[in-house]
C-alpha positions as CSV (number, residue, x, y, z in Angstrom):
1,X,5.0,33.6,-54.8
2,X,3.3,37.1,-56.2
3,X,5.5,39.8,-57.2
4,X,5.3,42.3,-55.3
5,X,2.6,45.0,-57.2
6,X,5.3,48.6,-57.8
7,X,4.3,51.7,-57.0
8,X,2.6,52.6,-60.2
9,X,0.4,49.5,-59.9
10,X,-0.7,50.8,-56.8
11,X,-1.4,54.2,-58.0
12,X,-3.4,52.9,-60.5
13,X,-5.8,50.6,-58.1
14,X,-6.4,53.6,-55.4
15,X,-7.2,56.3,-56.5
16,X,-7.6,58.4,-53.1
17,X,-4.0,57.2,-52.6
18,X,-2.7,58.8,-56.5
19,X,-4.6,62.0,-55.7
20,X,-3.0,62.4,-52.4
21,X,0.6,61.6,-54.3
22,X,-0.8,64.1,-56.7
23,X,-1.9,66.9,-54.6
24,X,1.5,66.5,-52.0
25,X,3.8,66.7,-54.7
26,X,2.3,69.4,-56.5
27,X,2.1,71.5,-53.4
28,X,6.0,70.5,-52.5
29,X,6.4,71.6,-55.9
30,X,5.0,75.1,-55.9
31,X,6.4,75.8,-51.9
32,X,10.1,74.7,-54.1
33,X,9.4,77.5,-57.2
34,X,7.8,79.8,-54.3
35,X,11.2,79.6,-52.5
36,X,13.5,79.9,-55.9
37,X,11.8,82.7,-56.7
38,X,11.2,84.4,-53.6
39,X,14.1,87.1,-54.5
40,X,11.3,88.2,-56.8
41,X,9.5,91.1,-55.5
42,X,6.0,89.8,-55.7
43,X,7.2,86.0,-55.2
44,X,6.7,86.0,-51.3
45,X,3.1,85.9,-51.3
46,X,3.3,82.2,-52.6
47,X,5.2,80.9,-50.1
48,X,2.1,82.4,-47.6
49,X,-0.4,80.4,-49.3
50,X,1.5,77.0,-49.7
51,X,3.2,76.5,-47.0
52,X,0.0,76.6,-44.8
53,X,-2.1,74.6,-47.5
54,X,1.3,71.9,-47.6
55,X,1.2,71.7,-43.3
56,X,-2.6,71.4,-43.8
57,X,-2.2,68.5,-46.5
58,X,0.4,66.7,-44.0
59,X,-1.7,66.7,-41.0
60,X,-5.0,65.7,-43.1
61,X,-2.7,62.7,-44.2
62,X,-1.5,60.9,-41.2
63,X,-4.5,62.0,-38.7
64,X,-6.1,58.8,-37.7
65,X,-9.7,60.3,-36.4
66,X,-11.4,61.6,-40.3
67,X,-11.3,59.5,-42.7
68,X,-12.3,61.9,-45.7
69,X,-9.4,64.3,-44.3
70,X,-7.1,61.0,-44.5
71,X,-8.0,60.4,-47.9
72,X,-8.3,63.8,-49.2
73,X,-6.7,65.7,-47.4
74,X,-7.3,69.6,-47.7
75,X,-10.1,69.3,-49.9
76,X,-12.0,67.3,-47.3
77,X,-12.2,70.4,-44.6
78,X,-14.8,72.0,-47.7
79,X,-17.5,69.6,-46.5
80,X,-17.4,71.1,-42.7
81,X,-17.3,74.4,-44.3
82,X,-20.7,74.1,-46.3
83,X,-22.1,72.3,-43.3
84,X,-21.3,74.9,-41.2
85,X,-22.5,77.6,-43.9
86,X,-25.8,75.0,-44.7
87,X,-28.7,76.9,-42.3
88,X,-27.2,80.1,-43.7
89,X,-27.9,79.6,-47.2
90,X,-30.8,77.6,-46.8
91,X,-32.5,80.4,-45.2
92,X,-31.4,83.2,-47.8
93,X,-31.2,81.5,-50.4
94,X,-32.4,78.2,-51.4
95,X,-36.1,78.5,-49.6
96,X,-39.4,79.4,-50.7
97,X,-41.4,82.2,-48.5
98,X,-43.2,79.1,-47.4
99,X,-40.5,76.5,-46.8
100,X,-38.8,76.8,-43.6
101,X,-38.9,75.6,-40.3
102,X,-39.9,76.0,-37.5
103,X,-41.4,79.3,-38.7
104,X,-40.9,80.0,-42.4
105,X,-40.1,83.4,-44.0
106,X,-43.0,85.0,-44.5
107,X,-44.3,84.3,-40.2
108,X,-40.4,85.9,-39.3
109,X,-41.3,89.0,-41.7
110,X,-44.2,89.9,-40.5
111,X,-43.2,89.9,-37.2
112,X,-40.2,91.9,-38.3
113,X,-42.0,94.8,-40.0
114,X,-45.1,94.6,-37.4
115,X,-42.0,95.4,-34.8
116,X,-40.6,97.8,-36.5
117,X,-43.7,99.8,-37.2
118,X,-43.5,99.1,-41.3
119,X,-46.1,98.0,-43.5
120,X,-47.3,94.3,-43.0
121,X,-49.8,93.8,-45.5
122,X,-49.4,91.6,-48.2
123,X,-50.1,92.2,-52.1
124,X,-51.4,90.2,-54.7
125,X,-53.1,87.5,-52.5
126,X,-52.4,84.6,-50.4
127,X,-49.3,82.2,-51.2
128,X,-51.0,79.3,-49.2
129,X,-52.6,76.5,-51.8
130,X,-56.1,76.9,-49.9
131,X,-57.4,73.4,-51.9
132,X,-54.1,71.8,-49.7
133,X,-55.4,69.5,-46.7
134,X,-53.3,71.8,-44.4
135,X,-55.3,75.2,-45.2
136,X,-58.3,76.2,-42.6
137,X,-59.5,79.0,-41.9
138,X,-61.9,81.5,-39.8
139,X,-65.6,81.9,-41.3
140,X,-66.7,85.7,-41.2
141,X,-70.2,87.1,-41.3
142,X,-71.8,89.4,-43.4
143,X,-72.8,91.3,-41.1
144,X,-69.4,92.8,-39.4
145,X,-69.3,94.1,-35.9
146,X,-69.7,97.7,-34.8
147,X,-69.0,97.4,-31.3
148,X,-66.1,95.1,-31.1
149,X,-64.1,96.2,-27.8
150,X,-60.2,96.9,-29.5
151,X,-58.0,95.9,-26.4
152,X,-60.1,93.1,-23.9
153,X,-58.2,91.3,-21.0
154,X,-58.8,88.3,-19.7
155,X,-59.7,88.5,-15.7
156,X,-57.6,85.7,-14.0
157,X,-58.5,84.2,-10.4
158,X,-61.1,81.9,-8.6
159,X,-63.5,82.6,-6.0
160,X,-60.1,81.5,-3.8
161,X,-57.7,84.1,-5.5
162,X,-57.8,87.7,-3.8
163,X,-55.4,89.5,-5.8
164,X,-57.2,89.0,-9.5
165,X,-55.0,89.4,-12.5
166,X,-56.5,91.2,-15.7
167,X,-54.3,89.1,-18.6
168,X,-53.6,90.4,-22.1
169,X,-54.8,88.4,-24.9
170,X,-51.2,88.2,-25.7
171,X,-48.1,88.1,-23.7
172,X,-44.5,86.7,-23.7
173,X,-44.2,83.3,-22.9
174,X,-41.3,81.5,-20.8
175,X,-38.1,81.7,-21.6
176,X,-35.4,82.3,-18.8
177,X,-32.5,84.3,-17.9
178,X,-29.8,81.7,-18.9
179,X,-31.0,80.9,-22.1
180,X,-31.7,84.5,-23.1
181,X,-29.0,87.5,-21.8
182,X,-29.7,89.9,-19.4
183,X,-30.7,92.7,-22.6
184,X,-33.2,90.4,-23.5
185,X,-34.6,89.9,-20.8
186,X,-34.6,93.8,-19.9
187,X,-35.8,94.6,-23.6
188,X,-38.5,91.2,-23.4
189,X,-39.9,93.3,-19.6
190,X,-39.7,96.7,-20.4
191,X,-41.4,95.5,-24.2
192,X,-44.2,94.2,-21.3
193,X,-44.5,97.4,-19.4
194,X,-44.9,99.4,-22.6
195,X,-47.7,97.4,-23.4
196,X,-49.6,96.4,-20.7
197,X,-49.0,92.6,-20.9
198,X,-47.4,89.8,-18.9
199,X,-43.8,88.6,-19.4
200,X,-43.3,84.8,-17.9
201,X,-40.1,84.4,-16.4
202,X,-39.3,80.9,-17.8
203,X,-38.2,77.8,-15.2
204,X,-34.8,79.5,-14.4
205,X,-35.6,81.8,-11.9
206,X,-36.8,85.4,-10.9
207,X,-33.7,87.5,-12.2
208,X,-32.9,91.4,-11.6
209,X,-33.4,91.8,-15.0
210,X,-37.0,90.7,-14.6
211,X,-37.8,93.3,-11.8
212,X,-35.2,96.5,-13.0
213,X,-38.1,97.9,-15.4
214,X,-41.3,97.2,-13.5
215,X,-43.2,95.4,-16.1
216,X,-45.8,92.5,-14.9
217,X,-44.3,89.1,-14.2
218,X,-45.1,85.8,-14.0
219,X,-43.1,83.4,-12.0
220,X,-42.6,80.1,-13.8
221,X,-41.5,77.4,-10.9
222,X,-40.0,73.9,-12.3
223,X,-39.2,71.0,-11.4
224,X,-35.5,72.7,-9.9
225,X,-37.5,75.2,-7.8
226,X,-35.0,77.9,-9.2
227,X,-34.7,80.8,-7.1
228,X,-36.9,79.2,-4.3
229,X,-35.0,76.4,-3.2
230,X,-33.1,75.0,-0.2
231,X,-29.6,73.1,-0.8
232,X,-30.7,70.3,-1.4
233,X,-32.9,71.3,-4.5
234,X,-36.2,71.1,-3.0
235,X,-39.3,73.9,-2.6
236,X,-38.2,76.1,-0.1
237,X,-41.9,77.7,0.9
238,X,-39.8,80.9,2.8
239,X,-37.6,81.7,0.0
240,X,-40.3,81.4,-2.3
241,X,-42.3,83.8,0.0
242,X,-40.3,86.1,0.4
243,X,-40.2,86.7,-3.7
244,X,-43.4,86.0,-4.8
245,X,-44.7,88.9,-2.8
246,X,-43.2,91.7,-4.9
247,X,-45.1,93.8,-6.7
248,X,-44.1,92.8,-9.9
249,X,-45.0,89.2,-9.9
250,X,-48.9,89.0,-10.8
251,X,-49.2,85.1,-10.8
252,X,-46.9,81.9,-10.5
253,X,-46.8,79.1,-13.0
254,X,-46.4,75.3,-12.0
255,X,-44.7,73.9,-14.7
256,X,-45.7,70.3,-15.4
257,X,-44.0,70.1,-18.6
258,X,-42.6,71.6,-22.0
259,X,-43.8,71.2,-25.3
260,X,-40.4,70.8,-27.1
261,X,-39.0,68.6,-24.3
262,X,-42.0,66.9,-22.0
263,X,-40.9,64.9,-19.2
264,X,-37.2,66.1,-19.5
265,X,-36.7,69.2,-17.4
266,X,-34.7,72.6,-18.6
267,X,-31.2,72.3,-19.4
268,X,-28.5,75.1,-19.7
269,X,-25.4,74.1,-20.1
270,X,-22.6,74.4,-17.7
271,X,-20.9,77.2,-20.3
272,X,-23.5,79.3,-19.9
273,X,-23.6,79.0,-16.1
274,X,-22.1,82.4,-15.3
275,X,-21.3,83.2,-11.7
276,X,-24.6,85.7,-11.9
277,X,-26.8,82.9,-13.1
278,X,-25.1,80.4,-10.2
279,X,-26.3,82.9,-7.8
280,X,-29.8,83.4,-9.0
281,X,-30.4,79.6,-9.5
282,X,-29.0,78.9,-6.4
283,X,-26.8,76.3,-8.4
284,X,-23.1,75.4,-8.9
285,X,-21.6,77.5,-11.2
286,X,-20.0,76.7,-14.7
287,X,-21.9,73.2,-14.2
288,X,-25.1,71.8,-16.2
289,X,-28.2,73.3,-14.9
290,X,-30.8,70.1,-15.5
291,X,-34.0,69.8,-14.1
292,X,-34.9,67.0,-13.0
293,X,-38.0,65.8,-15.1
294,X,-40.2,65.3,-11.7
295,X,-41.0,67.3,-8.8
296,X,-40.1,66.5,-5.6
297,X,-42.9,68.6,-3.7
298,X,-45.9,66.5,-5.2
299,X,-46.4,63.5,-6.7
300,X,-50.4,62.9,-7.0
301,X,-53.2,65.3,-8.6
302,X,-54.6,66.0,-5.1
303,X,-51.0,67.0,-4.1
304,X,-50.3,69.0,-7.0
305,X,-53.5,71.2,-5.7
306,X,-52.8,71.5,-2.5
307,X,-49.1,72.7,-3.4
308,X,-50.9,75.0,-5.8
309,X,-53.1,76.3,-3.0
310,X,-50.1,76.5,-0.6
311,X,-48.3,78.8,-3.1
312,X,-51.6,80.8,-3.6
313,X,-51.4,81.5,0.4
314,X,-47.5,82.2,0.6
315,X,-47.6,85.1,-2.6
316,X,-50.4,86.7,-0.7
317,X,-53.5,85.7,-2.9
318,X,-52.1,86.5,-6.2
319,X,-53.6,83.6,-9.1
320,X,-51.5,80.2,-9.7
321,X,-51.6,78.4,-12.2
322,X,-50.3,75.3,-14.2
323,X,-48.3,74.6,-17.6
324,X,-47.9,71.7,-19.4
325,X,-48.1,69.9,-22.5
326,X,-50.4,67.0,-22.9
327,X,-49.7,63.8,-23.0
328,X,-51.7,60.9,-21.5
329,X,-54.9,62.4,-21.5
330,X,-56.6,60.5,-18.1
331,X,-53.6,62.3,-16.2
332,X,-55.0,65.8,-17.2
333,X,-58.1,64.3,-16.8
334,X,-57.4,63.3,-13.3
335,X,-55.7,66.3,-12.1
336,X,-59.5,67.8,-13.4
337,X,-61.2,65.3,-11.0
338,X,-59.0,66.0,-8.3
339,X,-60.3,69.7,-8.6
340,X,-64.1,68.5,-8.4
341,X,-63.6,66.3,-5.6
342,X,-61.3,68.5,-3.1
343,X,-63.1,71.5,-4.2
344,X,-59.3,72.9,-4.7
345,X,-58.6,75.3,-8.1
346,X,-55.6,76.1,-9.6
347,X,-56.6,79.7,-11.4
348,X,-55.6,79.0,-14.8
349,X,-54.4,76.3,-17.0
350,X,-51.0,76.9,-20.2
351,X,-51.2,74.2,-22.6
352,X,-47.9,73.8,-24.7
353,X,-48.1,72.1,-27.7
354,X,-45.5,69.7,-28.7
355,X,-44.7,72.6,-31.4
356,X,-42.8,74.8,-28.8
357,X,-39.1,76.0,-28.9
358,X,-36.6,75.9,-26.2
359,X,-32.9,76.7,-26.5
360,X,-32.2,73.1,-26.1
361,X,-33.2,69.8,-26.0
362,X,-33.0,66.1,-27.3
363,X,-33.9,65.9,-30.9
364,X,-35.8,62.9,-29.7
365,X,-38.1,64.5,-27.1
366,X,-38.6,67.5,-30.0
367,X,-39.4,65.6,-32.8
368,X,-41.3,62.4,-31.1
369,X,-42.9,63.5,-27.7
370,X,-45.9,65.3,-26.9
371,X,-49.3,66.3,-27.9
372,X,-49.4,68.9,-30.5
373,X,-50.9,72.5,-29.3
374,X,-54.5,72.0,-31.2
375,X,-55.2,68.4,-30.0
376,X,-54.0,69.4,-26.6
377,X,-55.6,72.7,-26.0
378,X,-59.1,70.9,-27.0
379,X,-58.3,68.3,-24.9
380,X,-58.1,70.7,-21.9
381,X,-61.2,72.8,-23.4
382,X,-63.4,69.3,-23.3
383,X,-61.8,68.6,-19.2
384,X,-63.1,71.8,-18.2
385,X,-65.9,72.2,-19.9
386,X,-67.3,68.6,-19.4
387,X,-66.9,69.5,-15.6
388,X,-68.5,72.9,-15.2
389,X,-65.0,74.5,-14.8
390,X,-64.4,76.3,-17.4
391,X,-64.9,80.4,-17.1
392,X,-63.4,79.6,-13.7
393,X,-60.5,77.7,-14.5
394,X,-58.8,80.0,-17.4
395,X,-57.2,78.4,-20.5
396,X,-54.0,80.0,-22.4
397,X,-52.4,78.2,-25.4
398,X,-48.6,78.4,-26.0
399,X,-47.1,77.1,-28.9
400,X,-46.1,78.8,-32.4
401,X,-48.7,81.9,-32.1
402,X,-47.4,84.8,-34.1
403,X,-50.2,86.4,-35.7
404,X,-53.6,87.8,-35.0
405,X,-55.3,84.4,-36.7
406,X,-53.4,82.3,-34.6
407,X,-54.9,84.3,-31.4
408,X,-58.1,83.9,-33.1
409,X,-57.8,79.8,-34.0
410,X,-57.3,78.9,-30.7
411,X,-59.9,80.9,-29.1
412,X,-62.0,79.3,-31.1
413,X,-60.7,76.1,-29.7
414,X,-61.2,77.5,-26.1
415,X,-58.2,79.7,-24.8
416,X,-59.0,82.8,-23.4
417,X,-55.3,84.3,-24.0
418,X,-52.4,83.0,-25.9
419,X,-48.4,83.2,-25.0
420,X,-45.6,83.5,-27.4
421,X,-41.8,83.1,-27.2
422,X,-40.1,82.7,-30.3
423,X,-41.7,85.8,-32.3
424,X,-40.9,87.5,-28.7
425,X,-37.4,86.7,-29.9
426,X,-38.0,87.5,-33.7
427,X,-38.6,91.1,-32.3
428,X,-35.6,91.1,-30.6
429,X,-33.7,90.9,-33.8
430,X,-33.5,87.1,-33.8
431,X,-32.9,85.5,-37.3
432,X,-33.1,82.1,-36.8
433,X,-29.9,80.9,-36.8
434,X,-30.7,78.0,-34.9
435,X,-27.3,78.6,-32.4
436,X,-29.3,79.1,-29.4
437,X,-28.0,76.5,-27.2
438,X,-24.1,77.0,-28.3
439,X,-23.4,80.8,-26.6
440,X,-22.9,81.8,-29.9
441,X,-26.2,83.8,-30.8
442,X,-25.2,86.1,-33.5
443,X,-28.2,89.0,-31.9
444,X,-27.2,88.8,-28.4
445,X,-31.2,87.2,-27.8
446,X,-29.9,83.8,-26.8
447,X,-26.0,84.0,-25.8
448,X,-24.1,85.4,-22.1
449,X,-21.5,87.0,-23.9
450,X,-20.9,90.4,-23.0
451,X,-19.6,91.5,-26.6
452,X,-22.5,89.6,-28.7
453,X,-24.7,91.0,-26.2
454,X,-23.6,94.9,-27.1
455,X,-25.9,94.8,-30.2
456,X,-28.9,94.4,-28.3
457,X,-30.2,98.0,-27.1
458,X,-32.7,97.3,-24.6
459,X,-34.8,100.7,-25.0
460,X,-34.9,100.3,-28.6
461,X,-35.9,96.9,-29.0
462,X,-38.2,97.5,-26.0
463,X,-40.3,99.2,-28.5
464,X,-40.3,96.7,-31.1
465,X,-41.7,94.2,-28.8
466,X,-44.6,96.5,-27.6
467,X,-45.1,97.1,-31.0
468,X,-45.6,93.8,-32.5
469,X,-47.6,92.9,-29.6
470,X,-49.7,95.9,-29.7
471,X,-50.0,95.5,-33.8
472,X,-50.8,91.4,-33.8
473,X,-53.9,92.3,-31.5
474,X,-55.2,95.0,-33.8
475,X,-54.7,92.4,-36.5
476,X,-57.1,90.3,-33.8
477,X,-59.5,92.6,-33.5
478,X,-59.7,93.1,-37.6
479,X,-61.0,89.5,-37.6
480,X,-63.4,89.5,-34.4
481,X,-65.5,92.5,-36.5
482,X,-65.1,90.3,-39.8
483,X,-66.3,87.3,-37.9
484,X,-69.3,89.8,-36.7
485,X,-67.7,89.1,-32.7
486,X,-67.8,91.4,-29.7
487,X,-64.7,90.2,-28.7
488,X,-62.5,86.6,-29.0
489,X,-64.3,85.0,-26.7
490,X,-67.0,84.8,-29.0
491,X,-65.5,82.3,-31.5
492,X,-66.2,78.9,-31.1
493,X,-65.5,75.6,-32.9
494,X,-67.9,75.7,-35.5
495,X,-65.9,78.9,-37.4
496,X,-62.9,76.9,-37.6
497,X,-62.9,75.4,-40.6
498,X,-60.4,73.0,-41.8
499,X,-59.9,70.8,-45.8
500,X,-60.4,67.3,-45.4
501,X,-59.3,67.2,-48.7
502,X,-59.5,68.8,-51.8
503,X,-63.4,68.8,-52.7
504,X,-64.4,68.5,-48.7
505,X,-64.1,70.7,-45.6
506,X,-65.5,70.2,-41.9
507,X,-66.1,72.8,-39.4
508,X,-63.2,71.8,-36.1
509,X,-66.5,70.2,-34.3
510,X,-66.5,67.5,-37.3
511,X,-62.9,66.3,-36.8
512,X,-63.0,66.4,-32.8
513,X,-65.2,65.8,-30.2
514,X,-66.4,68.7,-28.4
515,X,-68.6,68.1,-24.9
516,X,-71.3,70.2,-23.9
517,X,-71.1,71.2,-20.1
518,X,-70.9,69.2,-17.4
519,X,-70.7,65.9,-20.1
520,X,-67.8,64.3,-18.5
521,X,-69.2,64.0,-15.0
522,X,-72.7,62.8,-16.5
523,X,-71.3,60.7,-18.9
524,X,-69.6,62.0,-22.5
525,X,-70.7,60.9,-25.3
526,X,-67.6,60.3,-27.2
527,X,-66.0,56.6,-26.2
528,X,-62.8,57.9,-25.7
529,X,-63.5,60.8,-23.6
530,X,-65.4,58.4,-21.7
531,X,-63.0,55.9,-21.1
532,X,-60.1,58.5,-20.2
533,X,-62.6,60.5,-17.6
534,X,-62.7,56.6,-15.9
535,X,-58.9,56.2,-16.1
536,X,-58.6,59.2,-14.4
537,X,-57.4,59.2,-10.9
538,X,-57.3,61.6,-8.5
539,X,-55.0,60.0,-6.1
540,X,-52.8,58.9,-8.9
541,X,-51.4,59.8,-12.4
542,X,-51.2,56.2,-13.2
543,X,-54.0,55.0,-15.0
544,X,-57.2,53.8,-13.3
545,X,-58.0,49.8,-14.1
């Protein structure tokens, strides 16, 4: 029979075991001289630091759920203490101007000093390695515009919308009350009213807040029919009525889907379900607020329509339109076909690329669903165009626009007017901390609480949003006169250039198919347009055999 191994041998063999010995019995030891010399004048303050680190050690030590804590106990809580302090440092510190995500330093500062009215040019040239396969860019003309109109709008409606809408080329794109607090949302409208542009209202309903300062509003209606619902979660057409009517609402938005969580539905969760919220949801309160990720009051393309039209009727006439992000393309296609063949038009058309934010959602859906904003926003461009409805239809892009270029590369790609949300925010005073979906927001943009909520001053940061706003189109306007424009519906595909690599660049046209009018019904040239046009269905979003 083996000896048994003594203490020492043991010691010796684990060595998280002989620095746990270690650290207890040096801390037992300094708690012991604390307390012999605590008759000392200045001798008391080392019992307050050791007898908290020793109670600290013992629970670290015979806890069963960490095992770093188990086997080093104290020194183990340091690792949740740079995790927690990770985001913060890598912002401040350890990144370039270039490196962060999902917008990098140099896109937050220039929304911060175009909000605050400060300088926001740039010295010394551009950071971006232009020979990179990511850099494209806008061809200008040497022969600049003289007559470019500063400020156009964008007039929204069909030959079956009476009460036309003249949109902004920039506006504030959904987010709700929920995910933002009631001084965002004030600041975020009032922002709107200042500057003559629209503020959406997001999925989660048409709050006070939207309404108090008398700013235009449009009325984002998903999949929970928030704020126009009966008790059992379904459409309520009287309630919805009864809202859609006020003066403040311009237009209402059918939301199909979201770019940074398609086919999943909003979520707020149940902490930041406030009794106010419950009531303007019409939902429990203090519970989970998911949408479903289907709606109940249509399931086909020629149903989606005819809801779309219904709506249309019930908010007297004003333009409705529909948001989504792309995914298979014969079911964009088909809801395109449905519109040739009932003679039913939806007014306008918000593509959200897979690029979007939202306060929360499944890593999963962010990072590995959806078309992107520039393949989807084409792919919407080439379904109107091909079938004679674009002009009628209108197209908005949403999706990471925070500058004047961005407004210009997706005209180019065929939206008449763009949306933002997250440089909304960054006006706000939002830094990025990425806490938006734990209450916690340290700006009071994205939290309920009352005392995080105190820093936001809605008349002042009212201003910085009308600002930015007001200063990102005169940026636009800068480069419709360098590209020799009238206005941004003159650019088109062929300015957009983009590096194929480093010794080669294409115009957009080269990379993607782009269909003359009325291609898709005669036949597109391009296989795959082709094939998708005879998936579609207009009965169906299933795919046609």
């Amino acid at each position: 029979m083996k000896a048994r191994a003594t203490v020492a041998d043991a010691l010796l063999r684990d060595q998280p075991l002989a620095r746990n010995c270690l650290l207890l019995t040096g801390l037992v030891g300094m708690v012991a001289a604390a307390w012999a010399g605590f008759s000392h004048p200045r001798a008391w303050w080392l019992l307050v630091l050791f007898v908290p680190l020793l109670i600290v050690a013992l629970v670290d030590l015979f806890q069963t759920q960490h095992s770093l804590r188990r086997n080093y106990p104290v020194s183990a809580r340091f690792r949740w203490f740079f995790e927690w302090l990770r985001p913060f440092l890598r912002s401040y510190i350890v990144e370039s101007d270039l490196d962060g995500r999902p917008f990098n330093h140099d896109e937050r500062a220039l929304v911060y000093a175009r909000a605050k009215g400060d300088v926001s040019t740039h010295p010394f040239g551009t950071e971006l390695d232009v020979y990179s396969e990511e850099y494209e860019w806008l061809a200008h003309s040497i022969a600049p515009s003289r007559n470019a109109e500063k400020y156009t709008r964008v007039a929204v409606g069909t030959d079956q919308c009476s009460k036309p809408y003249q949109a902004a080329r920039l506006n504030i794109s959904a987010m709700s009350f929920g995910a933002l607090g009631a001084n965002a949302i004030e600041a975020l409208n009032l922002g709107a009213k200042i500057g003559g542009f629209y503020h959406d209202t997001g999925e989660g309903g048409l709050s006070p807040y939207h309404l108090k300062h008398g700013g235009d509003v449009v009325w984002e209606i998903g999949s929970g029919y928030f704020g126009c619902r009966d008790k059992q979660g379904n459409f309520d057409p009287a309630h919805f009525r009864d809202r859609a009517v006020n003066e403040a609402v311009v237009m209402t938005e059918i939301k199909l889907s979201q770019g940074a969580k398609p086919g999943h539905g909003g979520l707020l969760p149940g902490s930041k379900v406030t009794e106010e919220i419950a009531r303007i949801r019409d939902i429990p309160q203090g519970e989970d607020c998911l949408s479903p990720p289907y709606h109940t009051a249509f399931s086909t393309p020629r149903q989606l329509l005819e809801f779309a039209a219904q709506m249309r009727e019930l908010s007297g006439g004003k333009p409705v339109g529909i948001k989504l992000c792309v995914g298979y393309p014969h079911e964009l296609f088909a809801v395109v076909k449905a519109m040739c063949e009932t003679g039913i038009l939806v007014d306008f058309i918000v593509i959200d690329g897979a690029e979007g934010g939202t306060g929360a959602a499944p890593t999963e859906l962010s990072d590995r669903v959806g078309m992107p904003l520039r393949e989807g926003l084409i792919m919407a461009r080439n379904a109107l165009v091909g079938t004679n409805l674009k002009g009628k239809v209108k197209l908005a892009a949403s999706g990471k626009v925070n500058s004047g270029a961005a407004i210009a590369m997706n005209a180019a790609l065929g939206a008449d007017w763009c949306n933002a949300a997250r440089p909304f925010m960054f006006s706000l005073g939002c830094v990025q901390s990425m806490r938006c979906h734990t209450d916690t927001c340290p700006t009071g943009v994205a939290t309920q609480s009352a005392a995080r909520q105190r820093g936001l001053v809605v008349p002042e940061k009212a201003e910085r949003v009308a600002r930015f706003q007001k200063a990102t189109l005169d940026a636009l306007h800068d480069i419709v006169v360098a590209c020799g424009l009238e206005s941004p519906d003159g650019f088109t595909p062929d300015g957009l250039r983009q590096r194929v690599n480093a010794a080669e660049m294409r115009s957009i046209d080269e990379v993607y198919p782009f269909v003359e009018p009325g291609e898709l019904i005669d036949g597109a040239r391009d296989a795959r347009l082709a094939a998708w046009w005879r998936a579609a269905d207009p009965e169906s979003f299933t795919r046609r055999a």
